[in-house]
N, C-alpha and C positions, 0 to 999 in steps of 0.2 A: 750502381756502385761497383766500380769496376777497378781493379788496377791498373789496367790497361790504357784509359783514360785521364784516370786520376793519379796514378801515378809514372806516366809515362817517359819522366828523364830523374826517375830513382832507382836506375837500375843497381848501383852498390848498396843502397839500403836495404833495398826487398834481399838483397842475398844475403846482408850481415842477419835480416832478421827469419829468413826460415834455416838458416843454419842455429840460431836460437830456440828457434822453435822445435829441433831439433835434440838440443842440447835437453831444456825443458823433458822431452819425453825418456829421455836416457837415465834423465835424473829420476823421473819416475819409477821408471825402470830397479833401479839400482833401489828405492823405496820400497817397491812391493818385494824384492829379495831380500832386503833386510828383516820385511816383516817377514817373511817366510823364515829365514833363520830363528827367526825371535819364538815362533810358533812352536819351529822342531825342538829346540832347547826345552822352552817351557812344557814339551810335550813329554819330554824324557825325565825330566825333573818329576814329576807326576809321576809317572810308572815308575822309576826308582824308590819317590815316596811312599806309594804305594807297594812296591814290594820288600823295602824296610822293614815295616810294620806286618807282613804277612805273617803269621805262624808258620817255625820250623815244623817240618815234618818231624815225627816222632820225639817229641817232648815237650817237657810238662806243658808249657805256654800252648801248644794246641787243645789238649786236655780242657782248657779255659774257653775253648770255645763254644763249648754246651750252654754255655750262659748267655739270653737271648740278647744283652747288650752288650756281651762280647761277639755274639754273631750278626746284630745289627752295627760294629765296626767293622767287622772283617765283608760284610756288605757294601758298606762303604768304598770301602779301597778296591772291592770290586768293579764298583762306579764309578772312583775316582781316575781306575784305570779305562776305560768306557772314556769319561770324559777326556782322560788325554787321547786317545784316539781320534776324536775328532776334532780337535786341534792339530793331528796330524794330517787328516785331511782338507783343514782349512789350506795348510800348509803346501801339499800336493796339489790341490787344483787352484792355487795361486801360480803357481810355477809353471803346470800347462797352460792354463786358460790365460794368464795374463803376463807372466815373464818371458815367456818362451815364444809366443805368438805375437807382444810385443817388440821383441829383440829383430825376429824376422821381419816383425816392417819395418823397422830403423834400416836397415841394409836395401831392404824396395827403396823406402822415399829418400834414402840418399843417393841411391842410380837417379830414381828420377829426376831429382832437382839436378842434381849433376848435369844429365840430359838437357832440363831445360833454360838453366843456365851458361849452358857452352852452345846451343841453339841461340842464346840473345847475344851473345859474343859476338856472333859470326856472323846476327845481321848488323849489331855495330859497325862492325867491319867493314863488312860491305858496304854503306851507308859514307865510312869514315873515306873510304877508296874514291868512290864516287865524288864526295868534295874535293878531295887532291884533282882525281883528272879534272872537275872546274875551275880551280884554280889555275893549274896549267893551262887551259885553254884561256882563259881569262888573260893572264897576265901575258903568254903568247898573240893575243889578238891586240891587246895596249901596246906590245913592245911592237908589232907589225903599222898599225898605226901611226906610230912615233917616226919612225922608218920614213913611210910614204910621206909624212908630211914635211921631215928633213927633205926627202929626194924633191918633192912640189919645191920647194924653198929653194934648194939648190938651181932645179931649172927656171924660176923664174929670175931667178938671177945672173945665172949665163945667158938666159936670153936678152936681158934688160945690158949686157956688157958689149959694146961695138967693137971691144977688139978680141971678142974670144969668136973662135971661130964658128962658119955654118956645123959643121961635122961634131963640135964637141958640144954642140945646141942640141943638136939631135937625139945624142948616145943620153946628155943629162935628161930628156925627153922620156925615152926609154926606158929609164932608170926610174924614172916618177912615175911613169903606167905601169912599172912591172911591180912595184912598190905597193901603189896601188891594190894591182890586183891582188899581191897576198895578203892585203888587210884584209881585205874582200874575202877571199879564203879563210881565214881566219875568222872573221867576223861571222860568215858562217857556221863556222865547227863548233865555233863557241855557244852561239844561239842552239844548235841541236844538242851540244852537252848540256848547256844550261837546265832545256827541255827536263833531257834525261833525267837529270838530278832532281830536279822539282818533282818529275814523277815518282820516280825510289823515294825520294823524301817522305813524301805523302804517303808510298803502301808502307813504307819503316813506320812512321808515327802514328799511321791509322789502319793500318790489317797488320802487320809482322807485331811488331812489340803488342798492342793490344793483347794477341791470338796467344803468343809467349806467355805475357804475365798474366794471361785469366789461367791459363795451365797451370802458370805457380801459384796463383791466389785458388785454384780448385785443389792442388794439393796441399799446401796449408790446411783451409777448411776440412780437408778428411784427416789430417792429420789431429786438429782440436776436436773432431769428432770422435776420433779412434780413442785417444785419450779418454777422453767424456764414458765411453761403451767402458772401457777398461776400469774405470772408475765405480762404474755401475757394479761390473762384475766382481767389484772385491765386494761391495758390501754385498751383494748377494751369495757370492760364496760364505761370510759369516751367517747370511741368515739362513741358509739352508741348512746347516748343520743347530741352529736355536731347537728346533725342534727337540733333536734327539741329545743336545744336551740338555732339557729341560725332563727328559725322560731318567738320567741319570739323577738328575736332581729330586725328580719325584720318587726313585729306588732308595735315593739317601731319605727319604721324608719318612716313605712309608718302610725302611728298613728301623728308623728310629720309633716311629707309631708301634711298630713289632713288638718291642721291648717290655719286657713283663716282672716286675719287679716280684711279686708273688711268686710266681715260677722258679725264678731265680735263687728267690729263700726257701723254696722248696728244694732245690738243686743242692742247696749246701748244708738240708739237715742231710740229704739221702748221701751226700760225700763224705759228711762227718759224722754223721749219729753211732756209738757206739755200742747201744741194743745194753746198755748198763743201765741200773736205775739208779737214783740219787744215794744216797748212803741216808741208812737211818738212825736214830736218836743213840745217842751213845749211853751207856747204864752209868751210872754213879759208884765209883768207888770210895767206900769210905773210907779213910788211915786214918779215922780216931783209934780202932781197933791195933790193937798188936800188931805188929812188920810183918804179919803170914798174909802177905798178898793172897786170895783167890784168885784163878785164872778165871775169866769166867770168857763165854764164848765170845761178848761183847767187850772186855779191856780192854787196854791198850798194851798190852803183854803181849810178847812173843809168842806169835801163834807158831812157830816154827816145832818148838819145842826142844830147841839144840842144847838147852843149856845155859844158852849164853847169858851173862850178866846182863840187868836192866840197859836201855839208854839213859844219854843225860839229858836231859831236858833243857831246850832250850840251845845243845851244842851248837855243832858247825855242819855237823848234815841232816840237816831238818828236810823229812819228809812233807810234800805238797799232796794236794790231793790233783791226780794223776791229768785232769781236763786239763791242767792249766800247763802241763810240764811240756816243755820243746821235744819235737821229733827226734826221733834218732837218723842219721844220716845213711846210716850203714844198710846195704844190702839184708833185706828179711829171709827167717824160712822159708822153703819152698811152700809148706803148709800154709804160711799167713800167718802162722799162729801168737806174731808179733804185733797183731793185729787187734780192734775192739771183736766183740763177736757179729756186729751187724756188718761192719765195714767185711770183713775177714769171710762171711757169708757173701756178700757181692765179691771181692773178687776171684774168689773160690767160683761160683757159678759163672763168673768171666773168663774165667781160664777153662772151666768145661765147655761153655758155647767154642772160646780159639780152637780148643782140639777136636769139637763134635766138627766144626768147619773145616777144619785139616781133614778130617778122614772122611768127609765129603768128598775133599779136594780130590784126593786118591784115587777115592773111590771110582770119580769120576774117569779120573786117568786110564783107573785099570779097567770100565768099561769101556772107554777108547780101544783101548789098546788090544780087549777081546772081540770088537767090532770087527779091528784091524785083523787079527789073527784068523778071524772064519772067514776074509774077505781071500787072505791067504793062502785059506786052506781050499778056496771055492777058485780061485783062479792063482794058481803057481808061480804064473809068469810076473804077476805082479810083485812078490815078495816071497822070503823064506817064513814058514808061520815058526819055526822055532827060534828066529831074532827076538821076538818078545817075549818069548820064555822067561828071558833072565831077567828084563826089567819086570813082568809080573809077577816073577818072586820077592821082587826088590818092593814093589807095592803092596803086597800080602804082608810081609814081615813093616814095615813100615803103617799097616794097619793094624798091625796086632799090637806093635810098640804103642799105637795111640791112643788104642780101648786099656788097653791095661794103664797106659798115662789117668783118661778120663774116670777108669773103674776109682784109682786110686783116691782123686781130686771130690769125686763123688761120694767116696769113702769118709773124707775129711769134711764136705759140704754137709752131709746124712749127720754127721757127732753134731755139727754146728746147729745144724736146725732143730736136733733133736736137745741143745742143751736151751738154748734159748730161752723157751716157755718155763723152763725150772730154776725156779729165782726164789731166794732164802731171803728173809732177814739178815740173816749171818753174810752171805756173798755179797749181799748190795753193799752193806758197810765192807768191806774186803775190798768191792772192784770199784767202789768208790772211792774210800778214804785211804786204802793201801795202796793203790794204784796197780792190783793184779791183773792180770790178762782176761781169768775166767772163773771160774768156779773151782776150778781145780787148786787154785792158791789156798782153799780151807784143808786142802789133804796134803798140804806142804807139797805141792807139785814145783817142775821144774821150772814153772813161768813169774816164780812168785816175787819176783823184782824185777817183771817187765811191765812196761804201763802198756795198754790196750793201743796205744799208737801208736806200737813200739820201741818208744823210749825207757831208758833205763827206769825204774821204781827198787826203790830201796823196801827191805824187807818189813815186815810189819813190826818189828820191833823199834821202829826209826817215827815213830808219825809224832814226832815233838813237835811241828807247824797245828798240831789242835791246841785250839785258844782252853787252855789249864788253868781256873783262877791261880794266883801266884801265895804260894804257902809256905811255911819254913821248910816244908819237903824239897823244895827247889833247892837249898841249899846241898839236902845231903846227897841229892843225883847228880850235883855240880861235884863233887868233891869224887866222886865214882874213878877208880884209874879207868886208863884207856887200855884198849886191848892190849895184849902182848904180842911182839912178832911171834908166830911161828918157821920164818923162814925169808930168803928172798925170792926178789923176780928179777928180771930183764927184757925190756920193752925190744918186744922186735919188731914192733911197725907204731909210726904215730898215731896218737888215738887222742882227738878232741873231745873233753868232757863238757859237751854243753849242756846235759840235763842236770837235773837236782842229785846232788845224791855221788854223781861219776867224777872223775878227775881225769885233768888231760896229762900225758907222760907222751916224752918224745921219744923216738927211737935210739936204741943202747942205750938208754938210762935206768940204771941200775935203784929200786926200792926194796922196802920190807913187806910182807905178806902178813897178813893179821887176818886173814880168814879166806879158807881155799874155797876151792867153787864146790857147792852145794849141790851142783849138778843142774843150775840154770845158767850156766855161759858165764857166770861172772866173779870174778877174784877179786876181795876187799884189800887194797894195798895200803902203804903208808908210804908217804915222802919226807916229812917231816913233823912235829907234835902238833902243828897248826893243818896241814895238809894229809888229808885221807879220802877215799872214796871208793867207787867202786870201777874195773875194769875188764873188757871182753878178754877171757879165760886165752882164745886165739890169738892176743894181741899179745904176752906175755910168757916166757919161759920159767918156770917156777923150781925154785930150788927149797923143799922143805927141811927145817930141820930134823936131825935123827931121833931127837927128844918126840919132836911134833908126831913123827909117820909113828913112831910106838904108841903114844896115846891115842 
């Protein structure tokens, strides 16, 4: 099976088709580059998504990641990024191994063919030349022929005429042997071109062209082979990488296997538990008796003791009980103390571990830096030992600022854990059902309208949200006037009231003051006879009346 043989007068075919075959591996070509495009996209797509979803640094959404299936996602997109990586690598040794190694031989085997196509040309050529010179001798040795046998003709006919002369017998004589003899000449040249041709003929169509087109049919064949290897090598570049993305896959398995749902509700009592106990049974007031309310420690009387008139029951700032009331937004004490007492105990002992670590930190610096200073003092030439003077003063005082920070926080952690185990009757219903901070709400402390999660709690004279069976007394606390202003205010910064109890007022707007701050942070204002509540004392400019400041 040979071209040589088999196909030995197609010479324009075999070129129209390894310029095809040609064409074919180019396109190839431009195939595995696409997929390589396709690869780096989808690779970047990937780590993009994957770092969408990552936790900011420093806030809250990181905080979330303590949760073992919020850490077997952030696991995830660790692998997901893994997995795009090796897709970038399918990517990369696509593009050595097979675009780029590819593209270099397209430029080899079109020299070659080149070569061995302008090789068969040439014996064409030569081939096509060789039939002209027989031609020419050919048709040369007929025309010389023709010649002599006109001259024959001629002399036999002057000779056959009795009145042309001896002398012009002669010359027509001569003229027919010389005639003659260049056929004869002729006839020779032509037999030894003929020769010639026949021989070229034969090594053209049976050693030249053969020898030609087994060179182009052995390039071809490497060429379908080259293809073929390149073919091989894409899917083996995919499977080489199977491995280690199945490794990722097995991260995402066993990062979800991880996941501990127990843990996790253990996670969210220790984030929310507020170290309060339930509130307990409420006593029984009787009002069949005469209007002399008793206060008793259990009522629902103002434990304040201000004075103030009953609530109404049933009004428009009905106290909840404090679990259920929204966060406050606002930046807390530095103590916590707007805190439950468990929660406000952890971050208290969180803020003493940051500053024990800070003055670690220092620590460390300033034993550097006296390393430095005796290396100083032991060799001169290296440095002046009193350049570190100033900064290990700077470190001394910067460790004294931190222990007195920690003495303080430790000060506030020591009240907290020492209050803890001391729990009343009386306080549980307090930091229950009034929504007090701590135990200090029973001695009318400053906390005594903030709920343990910081949000606003309206004072204990407000808890009208407990279920009261409904009696004709309901009528007469409905009929109760409402406070009197003592004064105005002037909102100087907005303040959204989204707890129970608060009102939101925008900035410069001017209301009434119906009850000054008590000395927990908060001023009971009016807006209008339907709108009242309570707002941060800071947020507000207060103008009391000169009636009010006398009483």
């Amino acid at each position: 099976m040979s071209w040589g043989t088999e196909l030995w007068d197609q010479f324009d075919n075999l070129e129209k088709h390894t310029q095809w075959g040609i064409d074919v591996l180019e396109k190839y070509i431009k195939f595995v580059k696409e997929r390589t495009e396709i690869e780096i996209s989808y690779a970047k797509q990937l780590r993009n998504l994957s770092k969408k979803y990552q936790p900011k640094k420093n806030s809250k959404e990181e905080e979330e990641y303590k949760y073992t299936s919020c850490k077997a996602f952030l696991a995830t997109l660790n692998e997901m990024n893994d997995y795009a990586g090796q897709h970038e690598v399918i990517s990369e040794n696509m593009t050595c191994q097979i675009t780029a190694e590819l593209a270099r031989y397209v430029q080899e085997l079109k020299q070659e063919r080149k070569s061995h196509f302008h090789e068969g040309r040439k014996a064409q050529q030569h081939i096509e030349t060789c039939w002209k010179q027989l031609e020419a001798s050919k048709r040369r040795f007929e025309r010389d022929c023709k010649e002599a046998d006109r001259a024959q003709q001629y002399f036999e006919k002057m000779d056959a005429d009795i009145n042309v002369t001896k002398a012009d017998v002669e010359k027509a004589r001569s003229q027919a042997q010389l005639r003659h003899q260049m056929a004869e000449e002729s006839k020779g040249e032509y037999s030894s071109i003929l020769q010639k041709f026949n021989h070229e003929q034969h090594e053209h169509y049976y050693t030249h062209i053969p020898n030609i087109f087994q060179k182009i049919q052995d390039m071809e064949e490497r060429r379908i082979v080259r293809l073929g290897e390149s073919m091989k090598t894409f899917s083996e570049i995919d499977r080489q990488v199977i491995p280690i993305i199945g490794k990722c896959l097995d991260g995402i398995t066993k990062a979800a296997e991880s996941i501990d749902q127990q843990n996790d509700s253990q996670l969210v009592i220790e984030a929310f538990k507020s170290g309060f106990e339930p509130p307990g049974d409420i006593d029984f007031e009787d009002f069949t008796q005469p209007m002399k309310r008793t206060v008793s420690e259990s009522s629902l009387s103002n434990s304040r003791g201000d004075g103030k008139s009953e609530p109404k029951f049933g009004g428009k700032s009905k106290g909840k009980l404090w679990p259920f009331i929204k966060k406050n937004k606002g930046a807390g004490p530095e103590d916590f103390s707007n805190l439950p007492p468990e929660q406000r105990r952890k971050k208290l002992q969180q803020k003493v571990d940051e500053l024990n670590k800070d003055i670690q930190k220092e620590m460390d610096q300033r034993d550097a830096l006296t390393k430095m200073k005796d290396v100083y003092i032991k060799n001169p030439q290296m440095g002046d030992p009193a350049s570190v003077d100033h900064r290990l003063a700077e470190l001394g005082q910067n460790m004294e600022k931190l222990r007195l920070e920690v003495q303080k926080f430790e000060g506030w952690l020591a009240e907290v854990e020492g209050r803890l185990p001391m729990r009343t009757e009386q306080t549980r219903r307090q930091s229950g059902l009034y929504e007090t901070q701590n135990t200090s709400a029973v001695n009318n402390c400053a906390q005594d309208r903030e709920s343990p999660d910081g949000s606003y709690t309206e004072d204990q004279s407000q808890e009208s949200e407990m279920k009261v069976p409904a009696t004709d007394f309901d009528d007469e606390f409905d009929d109760e006037e409402p406070l009197p202003t003592i004064g105005t205010c002037k909102a100087l910064y907005t303040f959204e009231g989204q707890n129970e109890g608060t009102i939101s007022v925008t900035e410069g707007e001017m209301l009434y003051v119906i009850e000054e701050d008590k000395g927990d942070g908060w001023t009971r204002i009016r807006r209008n006879e339907d709108e009242e509540g309570y707002v941060p004392t800071s947020y507000v400019e207060v103008y009391l009346d000169k009636n009010a400041k006398d009483s």
